[in-house]
C-alpha positions as CSV (number, residue, x, y, z in Angstrom):
1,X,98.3,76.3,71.9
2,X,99.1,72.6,71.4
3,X,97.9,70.5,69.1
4,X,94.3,70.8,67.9
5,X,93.7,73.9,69.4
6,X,92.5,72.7,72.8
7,X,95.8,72.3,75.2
8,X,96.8,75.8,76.0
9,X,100.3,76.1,77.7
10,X,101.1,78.9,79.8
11,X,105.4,79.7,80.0
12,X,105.7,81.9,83.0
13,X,109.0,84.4,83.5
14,X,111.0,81.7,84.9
15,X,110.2,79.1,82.2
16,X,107.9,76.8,84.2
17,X,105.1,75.5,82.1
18,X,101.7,75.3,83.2
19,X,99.0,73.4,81.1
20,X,95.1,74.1,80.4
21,X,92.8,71.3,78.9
22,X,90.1,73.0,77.4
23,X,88.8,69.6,76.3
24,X,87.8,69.2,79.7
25,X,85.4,72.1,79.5
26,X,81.8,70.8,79.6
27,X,80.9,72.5,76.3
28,X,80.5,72.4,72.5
29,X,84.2,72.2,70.8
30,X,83.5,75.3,69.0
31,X,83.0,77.0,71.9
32,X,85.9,75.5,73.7
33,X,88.3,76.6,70.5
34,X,87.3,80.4,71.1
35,X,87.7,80.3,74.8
36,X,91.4,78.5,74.0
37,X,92.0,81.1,71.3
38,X,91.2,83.7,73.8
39,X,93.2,82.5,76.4
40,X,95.9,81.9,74.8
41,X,96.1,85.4,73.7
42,X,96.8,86.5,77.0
43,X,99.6,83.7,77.9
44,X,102.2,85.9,76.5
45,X,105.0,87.8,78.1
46,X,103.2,91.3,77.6
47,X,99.8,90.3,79.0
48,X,100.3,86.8,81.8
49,X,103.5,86.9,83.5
50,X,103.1,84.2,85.9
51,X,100.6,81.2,86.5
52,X,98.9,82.7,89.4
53,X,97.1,84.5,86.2
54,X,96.5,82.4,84.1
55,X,94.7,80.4,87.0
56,X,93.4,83.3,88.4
57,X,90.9,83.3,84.8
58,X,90.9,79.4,84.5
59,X,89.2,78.6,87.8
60,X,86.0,81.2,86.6
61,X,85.9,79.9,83.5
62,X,85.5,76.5,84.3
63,X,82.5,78.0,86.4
64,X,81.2,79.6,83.4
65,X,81.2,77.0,81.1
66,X,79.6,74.5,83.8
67,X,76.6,77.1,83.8
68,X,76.4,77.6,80.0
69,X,76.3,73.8,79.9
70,X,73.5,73.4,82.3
71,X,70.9,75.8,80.2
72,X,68.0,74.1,77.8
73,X,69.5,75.9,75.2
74,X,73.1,75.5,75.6
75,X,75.4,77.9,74.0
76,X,77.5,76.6,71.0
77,X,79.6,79.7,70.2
78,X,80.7,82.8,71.4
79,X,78.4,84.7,68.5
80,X,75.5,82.9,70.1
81,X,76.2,84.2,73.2
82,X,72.9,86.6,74.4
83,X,72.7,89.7,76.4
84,X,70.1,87.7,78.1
85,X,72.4,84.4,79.0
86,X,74.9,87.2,80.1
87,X,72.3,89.0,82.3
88,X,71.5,86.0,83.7
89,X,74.8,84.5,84.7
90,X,75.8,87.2,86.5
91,X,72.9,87.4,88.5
92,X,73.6,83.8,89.7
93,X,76.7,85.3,90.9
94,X,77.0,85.7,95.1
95,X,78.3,89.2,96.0
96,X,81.0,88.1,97.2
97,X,84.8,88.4,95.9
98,X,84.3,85.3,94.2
99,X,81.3,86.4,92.8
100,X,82.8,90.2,91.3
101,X,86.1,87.7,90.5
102,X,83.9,85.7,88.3
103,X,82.2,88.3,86.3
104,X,84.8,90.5,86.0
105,X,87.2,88.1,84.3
106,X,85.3,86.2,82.1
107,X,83.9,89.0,81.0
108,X,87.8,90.7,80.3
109,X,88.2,87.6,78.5
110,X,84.7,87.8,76.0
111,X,85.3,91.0,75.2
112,X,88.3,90.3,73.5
113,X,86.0,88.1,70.7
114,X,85.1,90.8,67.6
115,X,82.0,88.3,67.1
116,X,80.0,89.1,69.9
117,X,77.1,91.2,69.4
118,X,76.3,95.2,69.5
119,X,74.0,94.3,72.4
120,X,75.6,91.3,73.9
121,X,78.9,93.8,73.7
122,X,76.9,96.3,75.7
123,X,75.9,94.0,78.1
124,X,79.4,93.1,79.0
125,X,80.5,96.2,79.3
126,X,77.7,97.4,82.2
127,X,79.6,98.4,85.2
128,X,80.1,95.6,87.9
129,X,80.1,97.1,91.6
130,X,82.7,95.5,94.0
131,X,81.2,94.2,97.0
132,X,81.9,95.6,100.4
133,X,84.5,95.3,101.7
134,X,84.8,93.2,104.8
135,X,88.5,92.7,105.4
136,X,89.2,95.1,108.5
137,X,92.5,96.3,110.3
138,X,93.1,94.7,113.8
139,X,92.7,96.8,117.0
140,X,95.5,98.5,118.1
141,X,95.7,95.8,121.2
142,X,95.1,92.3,119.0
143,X,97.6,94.0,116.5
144,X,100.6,94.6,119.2
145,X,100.2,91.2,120.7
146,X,101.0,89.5,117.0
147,X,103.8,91.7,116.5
148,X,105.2,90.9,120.1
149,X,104.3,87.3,119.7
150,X,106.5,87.2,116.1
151,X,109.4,89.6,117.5
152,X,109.5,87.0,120.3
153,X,109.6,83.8,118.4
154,X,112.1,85.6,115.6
155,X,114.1,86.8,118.4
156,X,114.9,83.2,120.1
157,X,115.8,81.5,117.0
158,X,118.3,84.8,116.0
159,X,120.0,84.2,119.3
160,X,120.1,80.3,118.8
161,X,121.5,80.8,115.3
162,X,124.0,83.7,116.3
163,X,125.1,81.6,119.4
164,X,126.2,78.8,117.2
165,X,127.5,80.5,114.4
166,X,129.9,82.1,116.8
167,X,130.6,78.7,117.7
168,X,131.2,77.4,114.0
169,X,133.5,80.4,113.7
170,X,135.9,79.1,116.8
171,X,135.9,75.5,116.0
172,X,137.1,76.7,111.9
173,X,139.6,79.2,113.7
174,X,141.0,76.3,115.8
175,X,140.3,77.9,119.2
176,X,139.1,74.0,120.2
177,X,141.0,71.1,120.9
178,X,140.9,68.1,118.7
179,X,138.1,65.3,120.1
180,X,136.9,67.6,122.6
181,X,133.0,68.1,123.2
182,X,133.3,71.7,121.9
183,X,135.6,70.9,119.2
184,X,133.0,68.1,118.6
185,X,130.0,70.3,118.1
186,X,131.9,72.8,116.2
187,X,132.5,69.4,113.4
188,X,128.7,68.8,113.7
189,X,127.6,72.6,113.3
190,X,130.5,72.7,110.2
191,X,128.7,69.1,109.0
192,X,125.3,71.0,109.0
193,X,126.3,74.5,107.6
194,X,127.6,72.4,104.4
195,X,124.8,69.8,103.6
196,X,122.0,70.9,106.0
197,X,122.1,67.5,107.8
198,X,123.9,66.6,111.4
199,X,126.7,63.9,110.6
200,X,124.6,60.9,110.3
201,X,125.2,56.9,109.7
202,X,124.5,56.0,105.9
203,X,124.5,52.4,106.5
204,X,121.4,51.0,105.0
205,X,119.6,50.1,108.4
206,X,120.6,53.2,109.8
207,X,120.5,55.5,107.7
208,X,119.7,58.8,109.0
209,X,120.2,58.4,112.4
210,X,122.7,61.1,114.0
211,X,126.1,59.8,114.7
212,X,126.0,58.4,118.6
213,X,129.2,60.5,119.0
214,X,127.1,63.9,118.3
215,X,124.4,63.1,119.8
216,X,125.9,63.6,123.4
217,X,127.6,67.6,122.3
218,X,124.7,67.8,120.5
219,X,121.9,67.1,123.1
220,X,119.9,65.0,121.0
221,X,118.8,64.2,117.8
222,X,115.6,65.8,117.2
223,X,114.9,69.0,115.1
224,X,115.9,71.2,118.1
225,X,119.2,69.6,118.9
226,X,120.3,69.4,115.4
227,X,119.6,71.4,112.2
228,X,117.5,74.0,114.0
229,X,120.9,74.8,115.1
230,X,121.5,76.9,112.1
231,X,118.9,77.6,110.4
232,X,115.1,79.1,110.6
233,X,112.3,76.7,111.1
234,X,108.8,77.3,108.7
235,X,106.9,79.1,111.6
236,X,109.9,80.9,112.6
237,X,110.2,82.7,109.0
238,X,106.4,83.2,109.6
239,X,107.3,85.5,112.5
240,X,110.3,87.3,110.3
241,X,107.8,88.0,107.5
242,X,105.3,89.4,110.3
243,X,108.0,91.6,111.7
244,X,108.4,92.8,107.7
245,X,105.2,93.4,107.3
246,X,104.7,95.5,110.4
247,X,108.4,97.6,110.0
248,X,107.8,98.0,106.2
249,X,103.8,97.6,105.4
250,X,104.9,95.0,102.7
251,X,102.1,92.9,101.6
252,X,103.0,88.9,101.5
253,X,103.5,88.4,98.3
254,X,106.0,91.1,98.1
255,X,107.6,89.4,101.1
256,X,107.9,86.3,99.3
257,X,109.8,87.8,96.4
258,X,112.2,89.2,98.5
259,X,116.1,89.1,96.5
260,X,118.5,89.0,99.3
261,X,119.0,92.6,100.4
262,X,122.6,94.4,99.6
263,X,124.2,96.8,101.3
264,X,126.3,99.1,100.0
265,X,129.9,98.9,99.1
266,X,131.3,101.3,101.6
267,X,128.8,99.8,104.3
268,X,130.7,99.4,108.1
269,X,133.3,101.6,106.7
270,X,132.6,105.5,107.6
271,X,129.0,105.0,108.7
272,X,126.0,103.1,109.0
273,X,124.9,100.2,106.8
274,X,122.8,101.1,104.1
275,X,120.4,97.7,102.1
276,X,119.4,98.3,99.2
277,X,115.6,96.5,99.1
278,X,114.2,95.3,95.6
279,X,110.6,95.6,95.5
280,X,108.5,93.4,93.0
281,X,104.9,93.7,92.7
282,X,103.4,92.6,89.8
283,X,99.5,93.5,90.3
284,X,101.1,97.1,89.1
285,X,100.9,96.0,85.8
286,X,103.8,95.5,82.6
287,X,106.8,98.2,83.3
288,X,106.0,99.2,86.9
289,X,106.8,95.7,88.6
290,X,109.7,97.0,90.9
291,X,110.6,99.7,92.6
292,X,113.8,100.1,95.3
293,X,113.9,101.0,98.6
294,X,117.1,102.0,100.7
295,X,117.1,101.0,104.7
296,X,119.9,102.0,106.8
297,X,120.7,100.6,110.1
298,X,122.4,102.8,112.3
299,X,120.8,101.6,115.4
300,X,118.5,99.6,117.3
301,X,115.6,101.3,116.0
302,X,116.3,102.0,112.8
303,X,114.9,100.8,109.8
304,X,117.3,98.4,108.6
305,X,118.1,96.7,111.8
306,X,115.9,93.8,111.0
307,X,117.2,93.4,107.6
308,X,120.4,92.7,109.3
309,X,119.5,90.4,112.0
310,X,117.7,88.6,109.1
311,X,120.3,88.6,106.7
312,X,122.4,86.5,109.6
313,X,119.3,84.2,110.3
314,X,119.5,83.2,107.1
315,X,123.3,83.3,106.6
316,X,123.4,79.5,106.6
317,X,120.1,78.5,104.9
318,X,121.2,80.8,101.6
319,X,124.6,79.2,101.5
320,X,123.2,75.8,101.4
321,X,120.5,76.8,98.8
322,X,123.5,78.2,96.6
323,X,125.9,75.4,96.9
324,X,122.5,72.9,95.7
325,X,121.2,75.8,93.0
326,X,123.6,78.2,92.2
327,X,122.2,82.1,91.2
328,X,119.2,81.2,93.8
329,X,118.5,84.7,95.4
330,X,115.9,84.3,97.8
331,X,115.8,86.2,101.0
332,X,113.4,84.6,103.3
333,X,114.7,80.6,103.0
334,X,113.4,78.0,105.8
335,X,114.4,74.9,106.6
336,X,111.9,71.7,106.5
337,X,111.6,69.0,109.1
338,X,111.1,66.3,106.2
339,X,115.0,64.2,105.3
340,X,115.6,64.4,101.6
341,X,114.5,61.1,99.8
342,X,115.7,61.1,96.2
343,X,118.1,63.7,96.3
344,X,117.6,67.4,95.9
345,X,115.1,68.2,93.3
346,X,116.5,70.3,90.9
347,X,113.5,71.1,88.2
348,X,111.6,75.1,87.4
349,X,108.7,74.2,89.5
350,X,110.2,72.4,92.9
351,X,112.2,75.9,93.1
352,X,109.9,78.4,92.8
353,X,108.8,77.1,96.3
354,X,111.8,75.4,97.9
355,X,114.6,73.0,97.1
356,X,115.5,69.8,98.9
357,X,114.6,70.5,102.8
358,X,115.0,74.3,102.1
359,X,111.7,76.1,101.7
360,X,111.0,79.8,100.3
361,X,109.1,82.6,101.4
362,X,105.5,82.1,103.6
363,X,102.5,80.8,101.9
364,X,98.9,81.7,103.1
365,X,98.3,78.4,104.6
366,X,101.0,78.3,106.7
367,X,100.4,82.2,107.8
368,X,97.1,80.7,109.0
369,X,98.7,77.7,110.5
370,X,100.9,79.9,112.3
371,X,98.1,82.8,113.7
372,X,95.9,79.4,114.5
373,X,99.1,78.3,117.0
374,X,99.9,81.4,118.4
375,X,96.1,81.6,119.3
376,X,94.7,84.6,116.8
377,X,91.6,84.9,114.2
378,X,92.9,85.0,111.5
379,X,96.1,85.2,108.9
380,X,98.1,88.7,109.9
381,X,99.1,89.7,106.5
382,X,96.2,91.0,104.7
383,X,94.5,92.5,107.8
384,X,98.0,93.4,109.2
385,X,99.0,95.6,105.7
386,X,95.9,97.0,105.9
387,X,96.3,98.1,109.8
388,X,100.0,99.6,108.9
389,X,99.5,101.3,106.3
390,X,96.2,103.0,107.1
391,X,96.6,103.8,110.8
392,X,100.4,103.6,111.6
393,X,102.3,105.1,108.5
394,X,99.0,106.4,107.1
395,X,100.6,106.4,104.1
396,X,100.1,104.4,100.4
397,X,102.3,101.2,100.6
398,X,103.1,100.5,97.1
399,X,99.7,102.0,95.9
400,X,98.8,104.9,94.5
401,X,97.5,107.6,96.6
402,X,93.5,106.5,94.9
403,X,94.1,103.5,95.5
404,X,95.0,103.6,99.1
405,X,92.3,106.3,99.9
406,X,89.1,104.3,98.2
407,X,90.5,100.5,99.2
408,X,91.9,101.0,102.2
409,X,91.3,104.0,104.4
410,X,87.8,105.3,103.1
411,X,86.4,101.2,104.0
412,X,88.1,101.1,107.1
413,X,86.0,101.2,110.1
414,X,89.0,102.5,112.7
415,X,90.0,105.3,110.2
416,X,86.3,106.6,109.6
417,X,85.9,106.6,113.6
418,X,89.4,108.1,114.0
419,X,88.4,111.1,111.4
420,X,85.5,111.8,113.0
421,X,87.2,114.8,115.0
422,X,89.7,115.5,112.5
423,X,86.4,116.2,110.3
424,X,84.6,118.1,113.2
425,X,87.9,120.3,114.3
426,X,88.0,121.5,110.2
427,X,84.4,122.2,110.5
428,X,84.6,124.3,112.6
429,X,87.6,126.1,111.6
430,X,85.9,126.2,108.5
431,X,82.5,128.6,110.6
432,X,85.3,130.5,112.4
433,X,86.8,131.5,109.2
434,X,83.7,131.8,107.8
435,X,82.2,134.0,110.7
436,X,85.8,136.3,110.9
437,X,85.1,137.4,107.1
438,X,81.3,138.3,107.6
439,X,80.4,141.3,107.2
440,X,80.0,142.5,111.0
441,X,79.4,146.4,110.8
442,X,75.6,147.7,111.3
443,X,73.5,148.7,108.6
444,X,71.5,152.6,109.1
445,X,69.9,154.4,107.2
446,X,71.4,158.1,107.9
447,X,74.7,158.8,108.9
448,X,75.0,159.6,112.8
449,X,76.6,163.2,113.5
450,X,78.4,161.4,116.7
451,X,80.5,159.3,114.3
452,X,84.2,159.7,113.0
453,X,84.1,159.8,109.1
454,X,86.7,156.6,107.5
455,X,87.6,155.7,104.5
456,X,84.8,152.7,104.1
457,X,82.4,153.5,107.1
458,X,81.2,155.3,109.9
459,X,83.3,154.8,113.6
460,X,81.0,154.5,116.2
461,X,83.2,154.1,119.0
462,X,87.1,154.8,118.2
463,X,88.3,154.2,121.7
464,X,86.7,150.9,122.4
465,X,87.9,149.2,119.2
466,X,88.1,145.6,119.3
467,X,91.5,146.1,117.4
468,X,93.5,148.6,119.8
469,X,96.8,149.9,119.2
470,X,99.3,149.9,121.9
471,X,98.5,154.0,122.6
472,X,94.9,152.9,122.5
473,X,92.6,153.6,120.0
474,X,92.4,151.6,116.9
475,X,94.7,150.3,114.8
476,X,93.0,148.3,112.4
477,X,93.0,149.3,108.5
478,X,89.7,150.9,107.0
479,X,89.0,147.3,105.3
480,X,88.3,146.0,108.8
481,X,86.0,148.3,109.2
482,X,83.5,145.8,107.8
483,X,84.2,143.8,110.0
484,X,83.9,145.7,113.1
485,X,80.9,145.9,115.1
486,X,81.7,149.6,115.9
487,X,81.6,150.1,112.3
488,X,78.1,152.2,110.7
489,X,77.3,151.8,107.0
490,X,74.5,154.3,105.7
491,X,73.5,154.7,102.1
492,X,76.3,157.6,101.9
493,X,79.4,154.8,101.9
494,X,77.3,152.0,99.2
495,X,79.2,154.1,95.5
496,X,81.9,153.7,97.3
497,X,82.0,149.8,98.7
498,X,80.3,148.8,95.3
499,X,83.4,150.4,93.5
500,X,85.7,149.0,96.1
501,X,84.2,145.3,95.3
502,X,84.7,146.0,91.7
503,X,88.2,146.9,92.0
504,X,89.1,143.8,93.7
505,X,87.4,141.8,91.3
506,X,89.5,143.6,88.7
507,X,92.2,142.8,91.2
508,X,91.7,139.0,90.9
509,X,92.2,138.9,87.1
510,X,95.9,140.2,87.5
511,X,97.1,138.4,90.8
512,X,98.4,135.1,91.5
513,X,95.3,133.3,92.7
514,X,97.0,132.8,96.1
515,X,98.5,136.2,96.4
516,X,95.6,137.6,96.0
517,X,93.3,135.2,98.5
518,X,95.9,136.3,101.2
519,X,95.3,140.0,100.7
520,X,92.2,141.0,99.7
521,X,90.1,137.2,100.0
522,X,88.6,138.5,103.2
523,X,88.2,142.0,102.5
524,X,86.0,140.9,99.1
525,X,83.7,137.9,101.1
526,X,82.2,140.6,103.5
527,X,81.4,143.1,100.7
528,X,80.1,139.8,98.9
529,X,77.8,139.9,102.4
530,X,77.0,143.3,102.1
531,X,76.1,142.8,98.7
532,X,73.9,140.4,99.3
533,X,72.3,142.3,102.3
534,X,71.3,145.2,100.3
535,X,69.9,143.8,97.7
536,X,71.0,143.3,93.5
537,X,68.6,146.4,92.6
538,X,70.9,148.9,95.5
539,X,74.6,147.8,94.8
540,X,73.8,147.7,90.7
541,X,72.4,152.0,91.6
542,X,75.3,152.4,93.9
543,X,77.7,151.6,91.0
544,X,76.2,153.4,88.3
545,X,76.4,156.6,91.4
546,X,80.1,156.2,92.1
547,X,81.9,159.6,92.0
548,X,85.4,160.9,91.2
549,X,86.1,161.5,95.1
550,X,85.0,157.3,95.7
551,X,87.2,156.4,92.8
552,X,90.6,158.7,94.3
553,X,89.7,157.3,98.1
554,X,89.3,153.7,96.7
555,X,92.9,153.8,94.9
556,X,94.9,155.5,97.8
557,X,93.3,152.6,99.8
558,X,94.3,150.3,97.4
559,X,97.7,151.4,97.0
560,X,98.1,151.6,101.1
561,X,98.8,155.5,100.9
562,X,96.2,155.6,104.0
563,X,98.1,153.0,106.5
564,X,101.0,155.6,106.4
């Protein structure tokens, strides 16, 4: 805080300073001292990291303090502040983003006060639904004609750039002859690589104006004959970001903090070349900003492929950026149409977003600018992320697994539609499993002389089993017995399945969990069934009748002395 407690100045990571008037703030100065004091408690290295924070709160509290001003009974102080003036500002919210962004962080902010009241506390502290959300991924055709279009536009200006860089290299290995038209482009491109300008006249009435020499090797001297040449125009790093974004699932502003990928020390040595990718995302919160990725390109296809045709689209642009700030290690660098005036500006703030003609990263205005050219709805970053990660890698991109399920896939139209028969086919595997470990075997009351004695039921039909052995017959164990339909159960076999449910019960408490589900799980869900079908009162008398003879068959059965 500056002076009297009402100029709040926020020092980002890279030292730029941003600065918040408070006196503007249509309220009482005691009001506007605790929303400064407040404020300023979060400008600090450990909370507010960078300015899009710190604006991210100041834009809603401006809002907040317009609407507290506007009441009959305006609101001197934060202990004056009601449950009721809450209540009612945040039902003049829209439920919109905007609306949830302004209720959720004023409210972080007044809840840092210890003044506030028990009830006006409470009613802070109510939970805030997020609205809908509305941002959806693009169909699969929309999406592959922006990629095509940005592979496309990427792809001729990496050709252009390649084809004179292998140019450049000839003319500085001599392979020209002096005052020749190649040996003359090869100056200009050299003249360009250096200062980011084509040879010009610096005479004061023409100043700027390509040399007429160059201009014939040259072709011309607009954008496209001259410092196009070398390096990437704004809408062309547009494209690169796109390709990124649809290679990587990389949101934009990861994109735009892009350090300048490096590959490995051994790289083009033994094998392929590995880039190692830093990651910065700051919405992770303090200590979990980056994370590293390795890309290898070993091919056309492969991962890191693009990181190495972009590394040499920007080859020129970095060079010149480094030679005007040294240290700068941006990866996705453009070049602007606009000549430099004053010289290159050289303070904290001109270089978070470009210096001199050189530009950095892709802001969201010019990703609309771009999708508006090229003839699509809307920016193809947010929609785009969201159409990668949820339906081509189906994986969490930077997020946690939560995360990814609840704000991405569970709100996405195309995934809910495409789980539809994911959800059906596991359904139904669900009644098939659920019908194969049903009890099956028929219920009688008296045994039937016809049938062969086993171990847990009555075989009605030994030769027609639906489980026959290669010699015929069956050649299922006794605990598929309840599951066959030849199977008879009379009251004679119910000691002996009650105690037979009871061991395996007994079973459960000794096993692995998942051991024990893959032996004797189906075995115990259709005496669970049978269970059920007799009745509480007939399986608790069945157990209190079991016999020595149940207990001895039950145990060989157990043990698998009756499979031999």
């Amino acid at each position: 805080m500056v002076g009297d407690g009402l100029v709040v100045e926020h020092r980002d990571r890279a030292g730029a300073v941003a600065v918040y008037d408070f006196r503007a703030l249509p309220v009482d100065d005691a009001l506007r001292r605790s929303l400064a004091r407040l404020f300023a408690a979060r400008c600090v290295p450990s909370r507010w990291t960078s300015h899009h924070s710190s604006r991210y709160f100041w834009l809603p509290l401006q809002a907040f303090t317009a609407y507290l001003a506007a009441l009959d009974a305006p609101v001197a102080d934060l202990d004056q502040l009601t449950a009721g003036v809450w209540k009612q500002w945040r039902l003049s919210r829209p439920n919109t983003v905007f609306g949830y962004r302004h209720i959720t962080t004023v409210r972080g902010l007044l809840l840092d006060d210890p003044r506030l009241s028990a009830a006006t506390r409470e009613a802070l502290s109510q939970r805030v639904l997020a609205p809908k959300a509305k941002e959806v991924s693009f169909h699969g055709a929309e999406f592959d004609a922006i990629v095509t279009t940005a592979r496309r536009m990427f792809r001729t200006a990496y050709l252009r750039i390649t084809d004179n860089a292998r140019h450049l290299a000839q003319w500085q290995s001599g392979a020209f002859a002096r005052g020749s038209e190649a040996w003359l482009l090869g100056e200009a491109l050299d003249c360009l690589a250096r200062t980011g300008e084509a040879p010009h006249d610096t005479r004061v009435r023409q100043r700027g104006r390509v040399l007429a020499r160059y201009i014939r090797v040259l072709g011309g001297e607009r954008p496209e004959h001259t410092w196009q040449r070398l390096f990437l125009t704004r809408m062309e790093t547009v494209a690169l970001g796109v390709l990124l974004l649809a290679e990587h699932g990389w949101n934009l502003s990861v994109i735009n903090r892009l350090k300048v990928p490096r590959a490995a020390p051994d790289a083009d040595r033994d094998g392929p070349r590995i880039y190692r990718v830093e990651l910065e995302k700051h919405k992770r919160g303090m200590g979990r900003y980056f994370e590293t990725r390795n890309l290898t390109d070993d091919g056309a296809a492969s991962p890191g492929r693009l990181i190495t045709q972009a590394l040499e689209a920007t080859v020129f642009a970095r060079a010149a950026v480094h030679t005007l700030s040294p240290g700068t290690d941006r990866f996705l660098i453009w070049r602007s149409a606009r000549a430099p005036l004053d010289g290159y500006p050289q303070d904290e703030a001109s270089r978070k977003s470009g210096i001199g003609v050189f530009g950095f990263g892709v802001s969201g205005c010019t990703a609309k600018t771009w999708a508006t050219q090229q003839g699509f709805s809307s920016s193809p970053f947010r929609r785009g992320r969201r159409t990668v990660n949820t339906l081509h890698r189906r994986e969490p991109g930077q997020n946690s697994r939560a995360t990814h399920d609840r704000v991405y896939a569970l709100t996405d139209p195309q995934v809910r539609r495409a789980a539809i028969p994911v959800i059906a086919e596991a359904a139904e595997a669900v009644v098939a499993k659920a019908r194969e470990t049903v009890f099956a075997a028929e219920l009688r009351q008296r045994a039937d002389p016809a049938d062969q004695p086993t171990a847990t039921a009555d075989c009605h039909d030994y030769d027609n089993s639906p489980y026959p052995g290669p010699d015929g017959g069956c050649e299922a164990s006794f605990l598929m017995c309840l599951a066959c339909t030849n199977a008879r159960i009379h009251p004679a076999h119910h000691s002996r399945l009650a105690h037979l449910h009871h061991a395996l019960d007994n079973l459960r408490t000794v096993m692995d969990p998942s051991r024990w589900q893959s032996d004797w799980g189906d075995a115990h869900a259709r005496l669970e069934h049978l269970k059920g079908l007799l009745g509480a009162a007939v399986w608790t008398r069945a157990l209190a009748e079991v016999t020595d003879t149940d207990r001895d068959l039950i145990a060989l059965l157990l043990n698998g002395d009756l499979d031999q």
